[in-house]
C-alpha positions as CSV (number, residue, x, y, z in Angstrom):
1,X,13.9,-34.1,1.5
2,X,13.1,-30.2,1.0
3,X,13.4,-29.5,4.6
4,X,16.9,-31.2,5.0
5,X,18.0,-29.8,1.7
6,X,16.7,-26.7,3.1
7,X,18.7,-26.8,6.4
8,X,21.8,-27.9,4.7
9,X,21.8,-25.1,2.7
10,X,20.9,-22.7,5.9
11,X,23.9,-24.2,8.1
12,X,26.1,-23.3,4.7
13,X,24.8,-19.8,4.6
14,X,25.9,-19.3,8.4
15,X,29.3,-20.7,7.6
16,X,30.3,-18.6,4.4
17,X,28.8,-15.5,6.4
18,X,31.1,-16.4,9.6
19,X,34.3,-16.9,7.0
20,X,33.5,-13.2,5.3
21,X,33.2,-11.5,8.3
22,X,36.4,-13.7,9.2
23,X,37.8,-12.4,6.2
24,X,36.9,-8.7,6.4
25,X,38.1,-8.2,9.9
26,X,41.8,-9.9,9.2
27,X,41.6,-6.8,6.7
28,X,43.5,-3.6,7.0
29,X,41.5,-0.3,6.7
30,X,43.8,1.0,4.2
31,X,43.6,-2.1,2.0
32,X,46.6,-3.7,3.3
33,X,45.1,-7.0,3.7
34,X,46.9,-9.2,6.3
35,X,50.4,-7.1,5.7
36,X,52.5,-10.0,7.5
37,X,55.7,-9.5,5.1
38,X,57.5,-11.8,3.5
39,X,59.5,-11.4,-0.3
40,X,58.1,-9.4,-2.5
41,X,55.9,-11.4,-4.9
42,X,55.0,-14.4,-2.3
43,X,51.8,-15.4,-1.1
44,X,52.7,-13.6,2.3
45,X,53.4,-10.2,1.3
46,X,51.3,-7.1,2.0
47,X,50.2,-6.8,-1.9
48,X,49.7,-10.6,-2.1
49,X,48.0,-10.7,0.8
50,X,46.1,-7.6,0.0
51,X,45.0,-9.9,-3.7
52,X,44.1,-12.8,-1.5
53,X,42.2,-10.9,1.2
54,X,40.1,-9.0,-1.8
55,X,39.5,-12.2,-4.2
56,X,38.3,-14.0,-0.8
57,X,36.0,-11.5,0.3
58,X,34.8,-11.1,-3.5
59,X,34.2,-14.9,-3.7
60,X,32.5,-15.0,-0.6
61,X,30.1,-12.4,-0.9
62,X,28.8,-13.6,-3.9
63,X,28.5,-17.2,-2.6
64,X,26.1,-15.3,0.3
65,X,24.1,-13.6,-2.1
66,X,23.8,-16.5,-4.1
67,X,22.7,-18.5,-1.2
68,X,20.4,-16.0,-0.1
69,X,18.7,-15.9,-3.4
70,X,18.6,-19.9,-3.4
71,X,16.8,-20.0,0.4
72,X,14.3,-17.6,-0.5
73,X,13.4,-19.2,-3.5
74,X,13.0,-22.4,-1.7
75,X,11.1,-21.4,0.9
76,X,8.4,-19.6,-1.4
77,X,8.0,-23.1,-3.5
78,X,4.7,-25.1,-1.5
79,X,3.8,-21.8,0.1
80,X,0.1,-22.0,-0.5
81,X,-1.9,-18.9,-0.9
82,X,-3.0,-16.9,1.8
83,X,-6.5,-16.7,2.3
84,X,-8.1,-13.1,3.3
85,X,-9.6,-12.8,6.6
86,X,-13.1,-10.8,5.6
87,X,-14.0,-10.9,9.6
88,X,-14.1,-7.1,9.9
89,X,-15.2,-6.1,6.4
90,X,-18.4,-4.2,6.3
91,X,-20.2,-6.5,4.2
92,X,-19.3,-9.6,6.6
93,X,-21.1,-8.3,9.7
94,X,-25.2,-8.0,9.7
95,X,-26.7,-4.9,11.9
96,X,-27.9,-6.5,15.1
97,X,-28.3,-5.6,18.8
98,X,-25.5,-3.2,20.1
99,X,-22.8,-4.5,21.2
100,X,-22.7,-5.2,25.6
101,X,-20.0,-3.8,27.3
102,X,-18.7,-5.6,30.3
103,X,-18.1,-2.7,32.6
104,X,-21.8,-1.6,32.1
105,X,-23.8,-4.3,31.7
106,X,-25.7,-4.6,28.8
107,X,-26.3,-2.2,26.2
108,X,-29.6,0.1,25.8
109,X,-31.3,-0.8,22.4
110,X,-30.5,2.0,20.3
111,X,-33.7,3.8,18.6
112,X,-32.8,3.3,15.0
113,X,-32.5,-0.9,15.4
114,X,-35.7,-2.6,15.1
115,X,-36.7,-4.2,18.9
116,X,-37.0,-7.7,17.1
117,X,-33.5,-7.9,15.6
118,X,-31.7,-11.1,16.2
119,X,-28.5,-11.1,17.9
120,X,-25.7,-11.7,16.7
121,X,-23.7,-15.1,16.2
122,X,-20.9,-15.4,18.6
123,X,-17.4,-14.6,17.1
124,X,-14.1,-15.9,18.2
125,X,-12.8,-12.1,16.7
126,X,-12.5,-9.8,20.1
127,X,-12.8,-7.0,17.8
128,X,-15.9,-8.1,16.3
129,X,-18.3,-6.0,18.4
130,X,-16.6,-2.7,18.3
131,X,-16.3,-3.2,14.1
132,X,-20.1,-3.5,14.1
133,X,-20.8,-0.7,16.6
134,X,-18.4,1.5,14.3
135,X,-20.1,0.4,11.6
136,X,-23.4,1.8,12.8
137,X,-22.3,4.8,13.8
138,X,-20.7,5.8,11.0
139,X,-23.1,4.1,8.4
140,X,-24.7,7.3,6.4
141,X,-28.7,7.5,6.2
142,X,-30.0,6.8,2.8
143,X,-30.6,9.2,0.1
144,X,-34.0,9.6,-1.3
145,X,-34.8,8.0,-4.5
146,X,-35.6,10.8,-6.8
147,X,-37.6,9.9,-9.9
């Protein structure tokens, strides 16, 4: 029901946006409107016409807007939240072996990780390995505890 409601409301949007820019362009520069002639105070003439022209393109514009406002509002309602993807924080990844490259071959165990350090669980994340290795490198040594 939303959806349909939804694209109803969409095709309705196209169509008043199609008639404004209809309605602008038929439009003189100067503010003449259609400036077709005709007597004085008909329908026809170029300051009716210029009345008509500017009360359309009023009316329209504010059914735009208004529609706008309307789709947006629709299609935030049932948006669930987004969750966070916490794949690169620091806290998600656990010091392990260095990362391999595939160029080189496989890394050198650096001197600072321990030679029994498990590896690393597989990660779907392409980036995963360089986050870790930048991780290390930049991780500061700790301070002494001064008592």
């Amino acid at each position: 029901m939303m959806s349909s409601l939804f694209t109803f409301i969409l095709v309705l949007q196209a169509l008043v946006a199609a008639a404004m820019i209809g309605v602008i362009l038929m439009q003189k520069s100067e503010g003449g409107g259609l400036g077709v002639g005709g007597s004085p105070g008909g329908m026809l003439s170029a300051r009716g016409a210029a009345d008509f022209m500017t009360r359309a393109t009023t009316i329209l514009a504010c059914l735009f807007v208004g529609l706008s406002i309307v789709l947006a509002a629709m299609a935030s309602v049932g948006r669930s939240g987004s969750t966070i993807d916490t794949s690169l924080s620091k806290s998600a990844q656990t010091s392990g072996a260095a990362p391999t490259s595939s160029l080189t071959g496989p890394a050198q165990p650096s001197q600072s990780a321990p030679a029994t350090a498990a590896p690393e669980p597989a990660s779907d994340d392409p980036l995963a390995a360089a986050a870790a290795a930048a991780t290390q490198e930049t991780a500061p040594a700790p301070a002494p505890a001064q008592q």
